[in-house]
N, C-alpha and C positions, 0 to 999 in steps of 0.2 A: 523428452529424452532423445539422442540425436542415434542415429541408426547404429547400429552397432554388426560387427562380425556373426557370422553364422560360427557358433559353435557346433564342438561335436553333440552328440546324443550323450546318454547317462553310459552307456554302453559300449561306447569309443576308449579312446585313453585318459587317463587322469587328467584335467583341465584345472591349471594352478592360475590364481588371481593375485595381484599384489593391490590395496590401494595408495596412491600416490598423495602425497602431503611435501608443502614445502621444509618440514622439520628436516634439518640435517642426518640426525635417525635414518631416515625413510629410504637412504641409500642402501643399510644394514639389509632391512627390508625384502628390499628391489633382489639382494642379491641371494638370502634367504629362497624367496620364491624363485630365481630361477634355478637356482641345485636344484629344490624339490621339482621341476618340472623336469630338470635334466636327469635325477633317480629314477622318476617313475615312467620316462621319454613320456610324457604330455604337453601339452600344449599350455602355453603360458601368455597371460594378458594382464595391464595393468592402466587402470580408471583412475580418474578423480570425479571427484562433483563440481561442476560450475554454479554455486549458490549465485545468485542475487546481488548479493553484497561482495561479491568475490576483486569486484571494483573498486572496492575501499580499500582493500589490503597494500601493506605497503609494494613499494616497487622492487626489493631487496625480498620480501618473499612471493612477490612474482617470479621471479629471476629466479631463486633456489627452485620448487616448481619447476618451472620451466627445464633445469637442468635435470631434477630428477626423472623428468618425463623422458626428455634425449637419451638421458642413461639407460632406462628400461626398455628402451627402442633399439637402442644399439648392442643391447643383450639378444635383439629377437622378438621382444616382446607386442603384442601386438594393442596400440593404445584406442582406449575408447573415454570419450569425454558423456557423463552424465549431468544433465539440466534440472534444476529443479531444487527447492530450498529446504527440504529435510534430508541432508545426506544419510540418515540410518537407514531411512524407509527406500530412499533409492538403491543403495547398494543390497538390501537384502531381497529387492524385486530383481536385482543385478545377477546376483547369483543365483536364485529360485531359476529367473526363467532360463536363464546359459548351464545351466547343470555345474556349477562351478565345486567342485569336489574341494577344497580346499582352499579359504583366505589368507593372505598374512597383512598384518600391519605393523606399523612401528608403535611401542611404548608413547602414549601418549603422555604429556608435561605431569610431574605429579601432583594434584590438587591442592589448595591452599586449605587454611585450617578451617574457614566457612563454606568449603566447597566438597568437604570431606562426606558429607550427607549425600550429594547430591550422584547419581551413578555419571560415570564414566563415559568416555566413547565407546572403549571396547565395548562395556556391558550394553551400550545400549545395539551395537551393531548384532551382538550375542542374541540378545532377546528376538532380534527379528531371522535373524538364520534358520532354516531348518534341515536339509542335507549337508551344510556345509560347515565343515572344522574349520575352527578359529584358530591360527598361530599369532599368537601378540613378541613379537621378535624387538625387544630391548635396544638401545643404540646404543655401540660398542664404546662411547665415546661420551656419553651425557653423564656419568657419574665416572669419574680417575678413581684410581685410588690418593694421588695425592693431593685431591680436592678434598676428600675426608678428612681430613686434620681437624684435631680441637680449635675450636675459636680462635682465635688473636683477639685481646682486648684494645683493640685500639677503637679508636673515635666512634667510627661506624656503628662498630657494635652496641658500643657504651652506648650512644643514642639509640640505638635500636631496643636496649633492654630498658632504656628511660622511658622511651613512649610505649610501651609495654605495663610497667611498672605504673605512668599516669593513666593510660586507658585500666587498669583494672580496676585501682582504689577506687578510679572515677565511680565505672560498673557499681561497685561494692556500696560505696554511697550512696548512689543513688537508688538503690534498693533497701538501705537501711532506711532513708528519709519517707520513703513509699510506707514500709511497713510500717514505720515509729505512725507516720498521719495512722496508721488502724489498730495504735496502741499495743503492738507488739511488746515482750517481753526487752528488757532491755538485755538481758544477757544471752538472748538470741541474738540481738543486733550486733554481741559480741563476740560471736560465733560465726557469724557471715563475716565480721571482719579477719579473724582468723583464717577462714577458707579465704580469703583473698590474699592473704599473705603467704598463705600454704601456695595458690596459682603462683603470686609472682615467684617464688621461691622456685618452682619447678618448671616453667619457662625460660627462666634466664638462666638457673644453673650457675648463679653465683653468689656464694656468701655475701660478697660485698652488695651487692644490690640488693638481696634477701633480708639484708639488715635495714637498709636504708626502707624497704616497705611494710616494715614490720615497726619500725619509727615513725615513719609517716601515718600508717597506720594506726598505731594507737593513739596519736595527737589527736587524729579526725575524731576518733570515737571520744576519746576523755573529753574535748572541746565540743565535741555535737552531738554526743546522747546521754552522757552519763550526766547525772543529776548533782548542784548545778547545773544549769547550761552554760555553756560561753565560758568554762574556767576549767581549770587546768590545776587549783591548786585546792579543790575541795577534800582531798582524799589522798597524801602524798603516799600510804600505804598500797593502797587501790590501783594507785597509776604504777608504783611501783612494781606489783604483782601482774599487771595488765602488760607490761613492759617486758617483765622476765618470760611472761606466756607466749607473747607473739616473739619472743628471739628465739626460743627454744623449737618454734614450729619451724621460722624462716630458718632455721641450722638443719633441722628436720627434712622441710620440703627443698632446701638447697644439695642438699645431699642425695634426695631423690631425684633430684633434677639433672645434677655433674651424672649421677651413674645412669639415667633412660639417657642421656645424652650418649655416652658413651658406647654402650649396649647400642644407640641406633646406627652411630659411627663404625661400627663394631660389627652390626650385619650388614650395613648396606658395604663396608668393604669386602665383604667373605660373601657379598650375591654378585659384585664387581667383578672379583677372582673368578668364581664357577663359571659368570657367565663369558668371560678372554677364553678361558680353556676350553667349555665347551665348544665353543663357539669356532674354536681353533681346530679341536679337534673333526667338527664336522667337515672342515675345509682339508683337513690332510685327508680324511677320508676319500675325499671325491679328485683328488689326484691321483691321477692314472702314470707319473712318470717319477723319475729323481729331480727332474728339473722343475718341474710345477712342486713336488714337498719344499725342496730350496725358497722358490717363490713364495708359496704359501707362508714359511715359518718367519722367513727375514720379514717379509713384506708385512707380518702380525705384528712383529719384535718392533718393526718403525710406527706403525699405527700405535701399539702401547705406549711405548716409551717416549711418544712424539720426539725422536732421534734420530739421526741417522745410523744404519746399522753396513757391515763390510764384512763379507765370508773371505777365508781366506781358503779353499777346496784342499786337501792333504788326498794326494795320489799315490800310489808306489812309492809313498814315504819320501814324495816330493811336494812342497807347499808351492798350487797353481797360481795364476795371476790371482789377484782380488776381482772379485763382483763387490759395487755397492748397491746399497739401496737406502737412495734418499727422501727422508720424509716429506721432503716439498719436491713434488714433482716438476712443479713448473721453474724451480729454480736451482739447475745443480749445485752440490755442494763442496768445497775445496776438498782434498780428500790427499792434502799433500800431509797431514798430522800421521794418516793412515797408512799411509806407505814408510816412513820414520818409525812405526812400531812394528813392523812385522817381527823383529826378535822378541817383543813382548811376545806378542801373538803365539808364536813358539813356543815360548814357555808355558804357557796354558798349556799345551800339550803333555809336557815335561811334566810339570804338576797336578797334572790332571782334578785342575779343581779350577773357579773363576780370578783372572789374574789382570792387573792393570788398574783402574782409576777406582781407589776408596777400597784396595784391596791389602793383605800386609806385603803381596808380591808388585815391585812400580807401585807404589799407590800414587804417584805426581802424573802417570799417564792420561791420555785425554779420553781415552777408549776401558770399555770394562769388555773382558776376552772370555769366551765359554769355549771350552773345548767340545765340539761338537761329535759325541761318540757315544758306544753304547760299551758292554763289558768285551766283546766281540769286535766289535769295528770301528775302525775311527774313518769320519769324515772331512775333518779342517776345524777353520774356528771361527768363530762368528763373536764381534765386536761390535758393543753400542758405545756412543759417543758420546757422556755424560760430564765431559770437561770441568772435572771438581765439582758439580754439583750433588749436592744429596740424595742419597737414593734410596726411594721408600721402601722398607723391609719389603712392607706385600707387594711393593711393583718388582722388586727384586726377585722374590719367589714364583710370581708368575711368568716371568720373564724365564728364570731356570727349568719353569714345569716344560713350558712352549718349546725350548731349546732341548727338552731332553724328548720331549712326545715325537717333534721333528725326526731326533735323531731315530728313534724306536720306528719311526713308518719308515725310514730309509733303509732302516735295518731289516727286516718284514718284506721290501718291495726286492732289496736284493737278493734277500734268502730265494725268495718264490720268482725270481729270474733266474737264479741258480739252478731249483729245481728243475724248473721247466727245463732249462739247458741240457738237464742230465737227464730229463725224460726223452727227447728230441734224438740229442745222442745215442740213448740207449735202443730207440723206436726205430735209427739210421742204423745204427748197428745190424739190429735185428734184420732191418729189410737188407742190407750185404749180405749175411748169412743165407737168406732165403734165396736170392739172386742166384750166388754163388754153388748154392746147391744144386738150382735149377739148372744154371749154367752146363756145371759140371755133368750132368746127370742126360739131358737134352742134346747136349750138342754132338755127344759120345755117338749117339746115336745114327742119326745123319751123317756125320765122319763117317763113320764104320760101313755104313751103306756105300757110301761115295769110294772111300777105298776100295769095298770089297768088289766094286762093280770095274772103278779103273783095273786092278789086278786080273779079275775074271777078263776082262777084254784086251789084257796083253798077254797073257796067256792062251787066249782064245782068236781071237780078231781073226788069225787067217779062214779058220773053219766055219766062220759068220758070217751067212747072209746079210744082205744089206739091210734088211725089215729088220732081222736082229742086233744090230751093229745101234740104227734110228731108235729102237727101243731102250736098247741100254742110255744112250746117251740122253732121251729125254729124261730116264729115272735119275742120271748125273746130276741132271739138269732142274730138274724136280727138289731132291733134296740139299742141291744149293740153294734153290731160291729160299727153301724153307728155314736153311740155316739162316739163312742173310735175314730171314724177316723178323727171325729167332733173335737175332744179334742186335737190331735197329731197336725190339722193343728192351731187350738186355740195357744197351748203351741209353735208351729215354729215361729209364727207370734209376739209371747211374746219378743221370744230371736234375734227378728230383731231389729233393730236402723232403723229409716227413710231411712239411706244412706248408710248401710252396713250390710251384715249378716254374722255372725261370723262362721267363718267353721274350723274346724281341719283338715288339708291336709294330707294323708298318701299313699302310694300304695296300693291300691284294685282292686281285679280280678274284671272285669265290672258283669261277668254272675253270679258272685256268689252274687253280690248288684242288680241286679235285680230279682232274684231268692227271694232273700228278701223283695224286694219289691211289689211282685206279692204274699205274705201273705194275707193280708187283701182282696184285690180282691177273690184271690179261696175260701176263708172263707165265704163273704159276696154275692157274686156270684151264682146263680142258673138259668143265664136267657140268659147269652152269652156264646157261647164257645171260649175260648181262647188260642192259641194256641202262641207258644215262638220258634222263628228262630234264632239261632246262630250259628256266620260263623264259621270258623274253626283254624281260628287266635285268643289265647288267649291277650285279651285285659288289659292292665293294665294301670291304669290314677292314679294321685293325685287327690283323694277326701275325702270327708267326707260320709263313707259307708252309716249313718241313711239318711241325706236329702238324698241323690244321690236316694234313695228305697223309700224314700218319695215322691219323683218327678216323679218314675216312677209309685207307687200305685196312685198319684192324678192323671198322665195322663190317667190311665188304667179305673179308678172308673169315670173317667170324661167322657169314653165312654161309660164305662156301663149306664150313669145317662140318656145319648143324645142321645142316640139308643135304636131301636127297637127292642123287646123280639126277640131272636134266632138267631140276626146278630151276625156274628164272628168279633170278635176282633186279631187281630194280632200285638206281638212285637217281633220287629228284633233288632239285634245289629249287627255293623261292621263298618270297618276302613276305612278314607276318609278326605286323604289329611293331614295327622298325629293328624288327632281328631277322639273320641271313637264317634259314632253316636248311640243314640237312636231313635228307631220312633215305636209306635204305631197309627196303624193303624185300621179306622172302617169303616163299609159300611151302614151311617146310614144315613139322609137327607142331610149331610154337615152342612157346617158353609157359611150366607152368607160376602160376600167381606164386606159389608159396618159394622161386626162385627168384620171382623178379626184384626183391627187395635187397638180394645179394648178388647178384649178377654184375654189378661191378666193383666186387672185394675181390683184392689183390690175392691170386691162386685158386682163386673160385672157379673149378669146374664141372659146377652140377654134379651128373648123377655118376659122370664119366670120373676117370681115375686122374690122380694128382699131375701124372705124366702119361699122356698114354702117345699111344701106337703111332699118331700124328703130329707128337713132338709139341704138343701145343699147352705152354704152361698156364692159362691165365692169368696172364701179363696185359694180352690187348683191350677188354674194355676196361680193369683198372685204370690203365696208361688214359683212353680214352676220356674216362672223366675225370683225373687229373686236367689233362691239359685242355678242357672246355672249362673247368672251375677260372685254370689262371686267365683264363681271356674274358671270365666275367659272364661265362654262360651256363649252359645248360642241357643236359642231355637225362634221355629219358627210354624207356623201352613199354611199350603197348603192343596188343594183338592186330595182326591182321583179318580184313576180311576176303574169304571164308576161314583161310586158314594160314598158318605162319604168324611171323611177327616183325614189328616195325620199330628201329633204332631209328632214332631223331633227334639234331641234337642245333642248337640257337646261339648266336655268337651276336650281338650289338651293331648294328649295321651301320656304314659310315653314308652321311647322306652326300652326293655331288654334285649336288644344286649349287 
């Protein structure tokens, strides 16, 4: 066995296996196992066995092989070749030892009538598994529906129900001749020849040949066991009765034969149908967009129908260009028929039912039209291109179900973009309200101050020492800055959306954006001392320089707000683990555990009031881990030691090598 990838442990994520075969199937497969890999985000790998004899095989299913392999590789998948000439026993040491939670294979050929005894691939791969589920995934494409038709008596057949008809009498014979050497009963001999005329009767499923062995049949026995021998004219009563016995069986077993014939035509179309839908519907499932359902359902609709199919999109009750989708990929196909029907096409609409080729609406059209919609919404129309030919009831039906499942997940995906929309909106709503309350409520505040101070020192100013005069105007000065820092996080929070904050990425030196950001603090600052440590490694990240200085002024001003007049503030920057780190640090009561899990929800202010006394709404670390989410980082709050606490927050670092 040739070395193979380390897998995960049992304990890891789901690890999906596909095995590879040159069957055509085995694409179905291939693509089978990677959904399931991609549902359960595990890891997915796909083997074959390299038997022995694998050199025999022809060069046409080398080649197939070979391409399913590329196929499964270009999914992701990761390929491992196993050596060795029992492939059951190797694939189930395959999965035992790789922990493989999960096999698929394709439907293997289905057995002939003397092979019907003997078990399977699956079953044999079955018996050897022991943690690992078997998925046996059918090929989409090895039973049509309009491969199921009744027979055609033509030549083919006729000879195939002749050498039928010769090999059993043969059978039958020569087991009479057996028993007659051991003096069997003769009219047992005549009862084995009956059950062979009852087989041929129920294998071919045709009166006409049911008769002709049911004749043949009695000749062999009146001429080789019935007494005389060798004569045919001892007993014209005898032969007569023998005659009527074996047509009434072969009418018998021929009747039984047209109807299991039918019956199996009959399920194997109704396991063809379940298995397109199913199989359809797991694929709309695992569409995440409008464009991949489109995909998915056209791209079914051409695999079925082996046709070409042509959406025609209906927007604001305007009919878009066409998309098609051509069944041979590798060979475009004209599509000038298709563009000459779009008034058909219309009319589906209009009619809201299937319109164009073998329809009572066009039926001379080359195209058959499905109006693509549900009771609620319509989405265009979608055309297969069946140019006069007949079109089988159940490919029709299945065709309609696909066309209508389509339309139902478009339906569904827009509804719940819809919502979402109006939750979004509703969520933005809410947060202007909030704002605006704050706004209003905050800003009054500091105004009122600033006013009453400008007024108090025009009305005052001659009678004011100079020390009072300095005082006033730093308090000016004070609750402007406070406004302004008031306003900066107001206006960040304006240009958020609920679920995104829009940033401009650029390379910036880190110390020269917190240098910036440490404005507003030395400005408004008189009561901490604050001191800035940088390492000796020039840092540079993609970011947006304003928030990045924003986040570090709201971490800074958030310590000055929550400590004690004269405690030192500290911020450091340095590299860890190829992200830029910030951290500001304070030495002032801390933050307790049971606050730090909301400490940056929008209007969170602890134990303190919704607005207090320092105008400070909690705005600044909401704002703060918004805008390290949109750069792709990370910020976090821990205890200092001995005492205080440590905001630190990690941005992707750009490297300048």
């Amino acid at each position: 066995m040739n070395s193979q990838p380390s897998l995960p442990a049992q304990n890891s994520p789901s690890v999906i296996a596909v095995y590879l075969t040159s069957d055509p199937s085995n694409r179905q497969a291939i693509d089978t196992a990677f959904q399931e890999a991609a549902l359960s985000n595990g890891e997915f790998f796909a083997f074959y066995v390299n038997t022995p004899d694998m050199h025999l095989s022809r060069e046409s299913q080398k080649a197939a092989l070979q391409n399913n392999v590329n196929y499964a590789a270009s999914l992701g998948a990761h390929i491992t070749v196993l050596d060795g000439a029992d492939p059951a026993y190797l694939i189930g040491e395959f999965c035992r030892s790789n922990s493989i939670n999960l096999l698929v294979i394709n439907q293997s050929p289905t057995p002939k009538v003397l092979g019907r005894f003997h078990p399977t691939f699956a079953q044999k791969i079955s018996e050897v598994l022991q943690e690992t589920r078997l998925m046996i995934v059918p090929g989409t494409m090895t039973v049509h529906a309009s491969h199921l038709q009744p027979e055609k008596h033509d030549l083919k057949s006729n000879l195939l129900n002749l050498a039928r008809i010769v090999l059993i009498i043969a059978l039958t014979t020569i087991a009479c001749f057996i028993l007659d050497g051991a003096n069997v009963d003769e009219f047992i001999l005549a009862q084995i020849f009956i059950l062979g005329v009852l087989a041929c009767s129920i294998t071919t499923g045709s009166i006409f040949w049911s008769l002709i062995s049911a004749f043949c049949s009695d000749l062999l026995f009146v001429f080789l066991f019935a007494q005389p021998r060798l004569s045919i004219l001892y007993n014209q009563r005898r032969l007569s009765m023998a005659i009527a016995m074996a047509f009434v069986v072969s009418l018998i077993g021929s009747y039984i034969g047209i109807k299991l014939q039918a019956e199996t035509r009959s399920a194997k179309r109704s396991t063809w149908a379940t298995q397109m839908l199913l199989n359809t519907t797991h694929k709309l499932h695992l569409a995440k967009t409008p464009k991949e359902v489109i995909d998915v359902t056209c791209r079914k609709l051409a695999e079925i129908s082996e046709r070409d199919i042509v959406y025609y999109p209906y927007e604001e009750e305007i009919f878009r260009d066409p998309v098609y989708f051509d069944v041979n990929l590798n060979v475009p196909s004209d599509h000038t028929q298709a563009e000459k029907e779009l008034v058909i096409a219309k009319e589906a609409l209009k009619y809201r039912e299937p319109t164009g080729c073998m329809t009572r609406y066009h039926t001379m059209a080359s195209y058959l039209y499905f109006p693509w919609e549900t009771s609620s919404e319509t989405f265009g129309v979608i055309g297969i291109r069946f140019d006069q030919q007949a079109i089988d009831p159940l490919e029709q039906m299945v065709l309609r179900n696909i066309v209508a499942d389509g339309a139902q997940t478009l339906e569904t995906m827009t509804q719940e973009a819809a919502l979402q929309e109006a939750n979004l909106q509703r969520e933005s709503g809410l947060l202007r309200s909030n704002l605006l309350k704050a706004l209003a409520h905050d800003i009054r505040t500091p105004l009122t101050a600033i006013i009453g101070n400008i007024a108090n020192y025009k009305l005052s100013h001659d009678t004011m020492d100079q020390p009072e005069k300095e005082k006033l105007w730093d308090e000016i000065q004070y609750d402007s800055l406070n406004m302004y820092y008031m306003i900066e996080n107001l206006l960040t929070a304006a240009r958020m959306d609920s679920s995104s904050m829009p940033v401009k990425l650029q390379p910036e030196l880190l110390s020269d954006v917190v240098e910036s950001g440490m404005d507003y603090p030395n400005k408004a600052n008189v009561t901490h001392p604050i001191t800035i440590e940088e390492g000796d490694d020039l840092l540079v990240a993609n970011m947006d320089a304003s928030l990045i200085a924003q986040v570090v002024s709201n971490l800074v001003t958030n310590s000055i707000h929550h400590t004690p007049e004269g405690t030192p503030i500290k911020v450091r920057t340095y590299a860890q683990d190829n992200m830029a780190v910030v951290e500001v640090s304070d030495e002032g009561d801390g933050i307790k555990d049971s606050m730090k899990e909301r400490i940056f929800d929008i209007f969170y202010t602890g134990e303190a009031p919704r607005f207090d006394s320092t105008h400070y709404l909690g705005l600044g670390l909401f704002l703060c881990k918004a805008i390290i989410d949109a750069h792709h980082g990370t910020i976090e709050v821990h205890d200092n030691e001995p005492h205080g606490c440590v905001f630190s927050f990690r941005i992707p670092l750009l490297s300048i090598a």
